[in-house]
C-alpha angles and dihedrals in degrees: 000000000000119000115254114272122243130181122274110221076225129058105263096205108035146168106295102200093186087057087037096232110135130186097013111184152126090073127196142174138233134142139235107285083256091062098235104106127056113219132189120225121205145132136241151161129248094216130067101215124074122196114218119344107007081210091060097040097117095193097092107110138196115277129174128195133170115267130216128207130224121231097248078055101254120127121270095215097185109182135296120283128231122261 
């Protein structure tokens, strides 16, 4: 069983540069359809500047990657990977 969540005062998935995704956000989970891998499902954009209201900027896509536990059972986020 893993542990309840509770809020970081720090974004626990967050922009890589060096990957250029910026703005990741609106995670999910799911697994391999056989069941064996966790992945984490979220979307993101490939460019830092936004032009007007970041909240209306329609250019962030769905993106997937593989995601790792910890041993006291929270997610080990890592960082996005590159398209």
């Amino acid at each position: 069983m893993r542990p309840a969540w509770r809020k970081s005062p720090e974004p626990a998935f967050k922009t890589s540069e060096a990957n250029g995704q910026f703005g990741p956000g609106h995670n999910s989970f799911t697994t391999t359809p056989d069941g064996k891998t966790d992945v984490l499902v979220y979307h993101a954009r490939n460019y830092r500047e936004i032009k007007g209201d970041s909240l209306r900027d329609p250019n962030r896509h769905t993106r997937a990657q593989v995601i790792r536990w910890k041993a006291d059972g929270t997610p080990e986020f890592g960082e996005p990977v590159a398209d």
